[in-house]
C-alpha positions in Angstrom: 2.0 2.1 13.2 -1.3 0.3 14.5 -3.5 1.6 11.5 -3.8 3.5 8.4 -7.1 4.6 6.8 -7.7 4.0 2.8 -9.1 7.6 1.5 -10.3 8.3 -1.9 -9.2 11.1 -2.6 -10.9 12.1 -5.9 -14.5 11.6 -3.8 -13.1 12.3 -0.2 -14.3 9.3 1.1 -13.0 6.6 3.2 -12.4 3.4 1.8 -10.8 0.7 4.3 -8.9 0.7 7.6 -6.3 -1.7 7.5 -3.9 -2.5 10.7 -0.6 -3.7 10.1 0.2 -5.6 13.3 2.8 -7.8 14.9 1.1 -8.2 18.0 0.4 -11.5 20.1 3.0 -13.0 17.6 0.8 -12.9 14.7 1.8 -10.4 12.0 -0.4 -9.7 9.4 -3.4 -7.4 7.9 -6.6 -6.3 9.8 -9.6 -4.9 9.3 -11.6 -2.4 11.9 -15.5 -2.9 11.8 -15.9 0.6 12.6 -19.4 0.0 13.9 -17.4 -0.5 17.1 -14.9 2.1 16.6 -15.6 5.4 18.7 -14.9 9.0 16.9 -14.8 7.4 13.4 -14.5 9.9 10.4 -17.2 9.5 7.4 -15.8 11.8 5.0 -12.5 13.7 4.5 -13.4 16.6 1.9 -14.1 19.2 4.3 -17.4 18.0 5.6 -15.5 15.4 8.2 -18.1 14.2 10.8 -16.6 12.4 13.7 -19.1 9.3 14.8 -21.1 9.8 11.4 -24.1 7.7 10.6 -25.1 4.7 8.7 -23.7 1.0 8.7 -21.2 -0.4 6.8 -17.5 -0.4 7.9 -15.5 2.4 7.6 -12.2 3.5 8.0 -11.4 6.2 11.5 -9.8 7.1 14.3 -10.8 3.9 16.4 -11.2 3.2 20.3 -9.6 0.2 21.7 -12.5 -1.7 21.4 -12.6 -2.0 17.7 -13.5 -5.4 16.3 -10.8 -7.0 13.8 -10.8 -9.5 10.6 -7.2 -10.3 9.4 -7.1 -9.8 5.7 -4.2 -12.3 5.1 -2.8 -13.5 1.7 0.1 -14.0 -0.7 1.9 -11.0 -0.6 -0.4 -8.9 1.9 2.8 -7.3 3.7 2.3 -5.2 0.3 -0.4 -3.4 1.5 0.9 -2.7 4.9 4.0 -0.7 3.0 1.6 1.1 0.7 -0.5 2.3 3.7 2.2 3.0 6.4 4.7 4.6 3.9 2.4 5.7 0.7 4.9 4.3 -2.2 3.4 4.2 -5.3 2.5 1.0 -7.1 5.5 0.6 -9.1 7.8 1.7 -6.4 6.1 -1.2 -4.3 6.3 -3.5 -7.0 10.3 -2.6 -8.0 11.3 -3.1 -4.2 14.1 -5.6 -3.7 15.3 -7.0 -0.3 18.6 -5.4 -1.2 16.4 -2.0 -0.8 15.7 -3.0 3.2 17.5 -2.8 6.0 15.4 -4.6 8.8 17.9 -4.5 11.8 18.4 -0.9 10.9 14.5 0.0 10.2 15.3 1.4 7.3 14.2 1.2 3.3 15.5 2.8 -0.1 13.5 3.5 -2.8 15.3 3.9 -6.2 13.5 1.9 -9.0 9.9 1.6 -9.9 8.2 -1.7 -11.8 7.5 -1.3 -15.5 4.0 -2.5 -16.9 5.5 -5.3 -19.1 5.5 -4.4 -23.2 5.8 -7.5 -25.7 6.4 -8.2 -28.7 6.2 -11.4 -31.2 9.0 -13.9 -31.3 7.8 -16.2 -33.5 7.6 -14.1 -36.5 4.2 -13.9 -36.3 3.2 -18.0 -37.0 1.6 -18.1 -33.5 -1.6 -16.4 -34.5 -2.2 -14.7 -31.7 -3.5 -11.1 -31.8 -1.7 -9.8 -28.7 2.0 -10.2 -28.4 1.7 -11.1 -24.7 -0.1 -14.3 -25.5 2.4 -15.6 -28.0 4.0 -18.3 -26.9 7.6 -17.0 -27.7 7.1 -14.0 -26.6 9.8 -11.2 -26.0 10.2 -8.0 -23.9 10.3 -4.9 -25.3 11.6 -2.7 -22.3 13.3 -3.6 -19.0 11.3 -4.7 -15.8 11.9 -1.5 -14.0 13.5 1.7 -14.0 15.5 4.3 -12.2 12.3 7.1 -9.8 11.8 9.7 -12.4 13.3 12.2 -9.9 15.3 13.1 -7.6 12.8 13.4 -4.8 11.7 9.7 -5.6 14.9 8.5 -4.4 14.6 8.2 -1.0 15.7 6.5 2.2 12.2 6.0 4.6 12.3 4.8 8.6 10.4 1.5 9.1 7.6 1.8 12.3 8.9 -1.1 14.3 5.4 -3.3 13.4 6.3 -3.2 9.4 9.3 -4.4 10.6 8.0 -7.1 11.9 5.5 -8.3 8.8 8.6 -7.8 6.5 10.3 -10.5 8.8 7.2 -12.4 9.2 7.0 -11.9 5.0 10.1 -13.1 4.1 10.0 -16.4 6.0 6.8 -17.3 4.1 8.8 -16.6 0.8 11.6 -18.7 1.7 8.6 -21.1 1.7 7.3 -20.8 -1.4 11.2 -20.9 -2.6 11.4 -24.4 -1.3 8.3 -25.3 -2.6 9.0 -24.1 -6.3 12.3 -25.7 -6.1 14.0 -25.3 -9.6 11.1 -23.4 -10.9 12.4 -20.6 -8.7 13.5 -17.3 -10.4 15.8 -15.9 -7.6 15.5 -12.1 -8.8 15.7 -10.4 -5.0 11.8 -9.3 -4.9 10.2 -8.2 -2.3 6.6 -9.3 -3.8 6.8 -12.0 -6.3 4.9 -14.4 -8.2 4.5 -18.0 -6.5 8.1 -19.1 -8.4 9.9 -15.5 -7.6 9.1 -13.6 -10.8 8.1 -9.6 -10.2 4.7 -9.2 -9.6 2.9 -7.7 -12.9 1.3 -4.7 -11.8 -2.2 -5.9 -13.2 -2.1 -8.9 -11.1 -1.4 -6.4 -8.2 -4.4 -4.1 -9.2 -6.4 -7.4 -9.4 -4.7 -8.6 -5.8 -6.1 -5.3 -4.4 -9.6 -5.1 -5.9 -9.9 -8.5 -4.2 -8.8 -7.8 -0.9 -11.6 -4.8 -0.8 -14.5 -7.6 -1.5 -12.9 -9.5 1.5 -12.9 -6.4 3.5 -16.4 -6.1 2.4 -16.1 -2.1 1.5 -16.7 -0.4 -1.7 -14.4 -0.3 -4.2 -11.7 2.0 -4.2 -8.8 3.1 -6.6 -4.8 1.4 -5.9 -3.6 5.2 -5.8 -5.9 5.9 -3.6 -3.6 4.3 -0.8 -0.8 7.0 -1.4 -3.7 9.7 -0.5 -4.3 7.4 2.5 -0.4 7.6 4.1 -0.1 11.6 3.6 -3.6 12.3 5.1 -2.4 10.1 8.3 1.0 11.5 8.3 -0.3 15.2 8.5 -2.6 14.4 10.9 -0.4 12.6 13.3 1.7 16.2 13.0 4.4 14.7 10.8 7.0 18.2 9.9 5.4 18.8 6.0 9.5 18.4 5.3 9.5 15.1 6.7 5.8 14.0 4.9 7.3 14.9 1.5 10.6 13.1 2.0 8.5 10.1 2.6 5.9 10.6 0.1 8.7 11.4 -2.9 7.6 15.1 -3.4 9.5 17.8 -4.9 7.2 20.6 -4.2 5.5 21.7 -1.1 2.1 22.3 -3.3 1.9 18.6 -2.9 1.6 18.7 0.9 -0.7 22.1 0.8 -3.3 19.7 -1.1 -3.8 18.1 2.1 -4.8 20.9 4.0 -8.0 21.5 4.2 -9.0 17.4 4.2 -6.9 17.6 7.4 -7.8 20.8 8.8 -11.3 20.0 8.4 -11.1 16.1 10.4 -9.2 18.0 13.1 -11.9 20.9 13.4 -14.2 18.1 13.9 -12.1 15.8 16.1 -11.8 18.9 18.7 -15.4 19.7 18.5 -15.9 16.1 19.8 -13.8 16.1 22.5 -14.9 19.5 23.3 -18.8 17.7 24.0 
């Protein structure tokens, strides 16, 4: 898994190319300036043009020459899940380390994080006009819940550099545990708060609107990453069977989305190579 390629895929356009790497003993996110990448892709919606004009950086199918920016920050092995394995936000969010097996390469999905719902525990003396802001506040549904199907409970194969950042990930946590001391909330996340709460999935949509102005590439939905994983995947010739056991789907309309985004970058690839 050297890289994955964000993709809008309401506009078809591409977003970011982040690598998820563990080489030279330095795990971590990356960036491609794809002003030095050769064969890059501009669009995805069926007008795909390999090498296409203008500056800016964007996201392709990069030589070995490309330029890289690490990306780094609390939490940023996040990213390299959603863009190597496509889980959606709250499926990223509800991950515990119970959920992993790193010597085995392997991962289970079965819960997804809930948006947090509040409600007033002070009888209303607080005079606040959101429950969220009172003081005593009190929750009004669980932190997560069980995938909504039975396609969304799923085991998923590890590339051997995610691996590696999960390592790399949870001995920064371990960190921060020692750091919080007793303010620590040992829940088993994956991706917590700085004293081991789950992460709220606003501060997460916030987190990833941030890491797109460090990037320095236009903004670009959270979902948008789950298009991102299934457009690589079918292009690297993953079995559709195999994509949608990754992805969570229950219906092969899912993957036939897909097809003429991927279709068309391949068209274009093999017209390149043919010159």
């Amino acid at each position: 898994m050297s890289s994955a390629n964000e993709v809008d895929g309401a506009r078809g356009e591409v977003v970011v190319g982040l690598d998820a790497t563990a080489r030279r003993g330095q795990p971590g996110l990356w960036i491609s300036d794809a002003s030095e990448a050769r064969g890059r892709v501009g669009r995805t919606d069926g007008r795909a043009r390999a090498g296409g004009r203008g500056g800016g950086r964007r996201a392709g199918i990069a030589g070995p020459r490309r330029r890289r920016r690490r990306l780094d920050g609390r939490n940023g092995a996040r990213w390299a899940v959603a863009l190597a394995l496509g889980l959606r936000q709250g499926e990223a969010l509800g991950l515990k380390w119970s959920d992993v097996d790193l010597d085995a390469g392997s991962m289970f999905v079965r819960r997804g994080r809930l948006r947090p719902r509040w409600r007033h525990g002070c009888g209303g003396t607080c005079g606040r006009k959101y429950a969220g802001h009172c003081p005593k506040r009190q929750p009004e549904r669980d932190e997560t819940a069980e995938t909504k199907s039975r396609a969304g409970r799923r085991g998923i194969g590890l590339p051997a550099e995610l691996v590696e950042l999960l390592r790399a990930h949870r001995v920064e946590q371990d960190r921060e545990r020692e750091k919080a001391a007793q303010l620590w909330v040992d829940g088993g996340w994956m991706f917590t708060t700085p004293t081991g709460g789950p992460l709220n999935p606003r501060t997460d949509w916030d987190d990833w609107k941030k890491l797109l102005v460090r990037a320095g590439v236009r903004d670009g939905r959270l979902h948008d990453v789950r298009h991102t994983a299934a457009t690589v995947l079918l292009l690297l010739g993953v079995p559709e069977r195999a994509v949608m056991g990754i992805m969570g789907w229950s219906h092969t309309a899912m993957a036939a989305r897909y097809q003429h985004v991927t279709s068309a970058i391949q068209r274009d690839i093999a017209s390149r190579v043919g010159d």
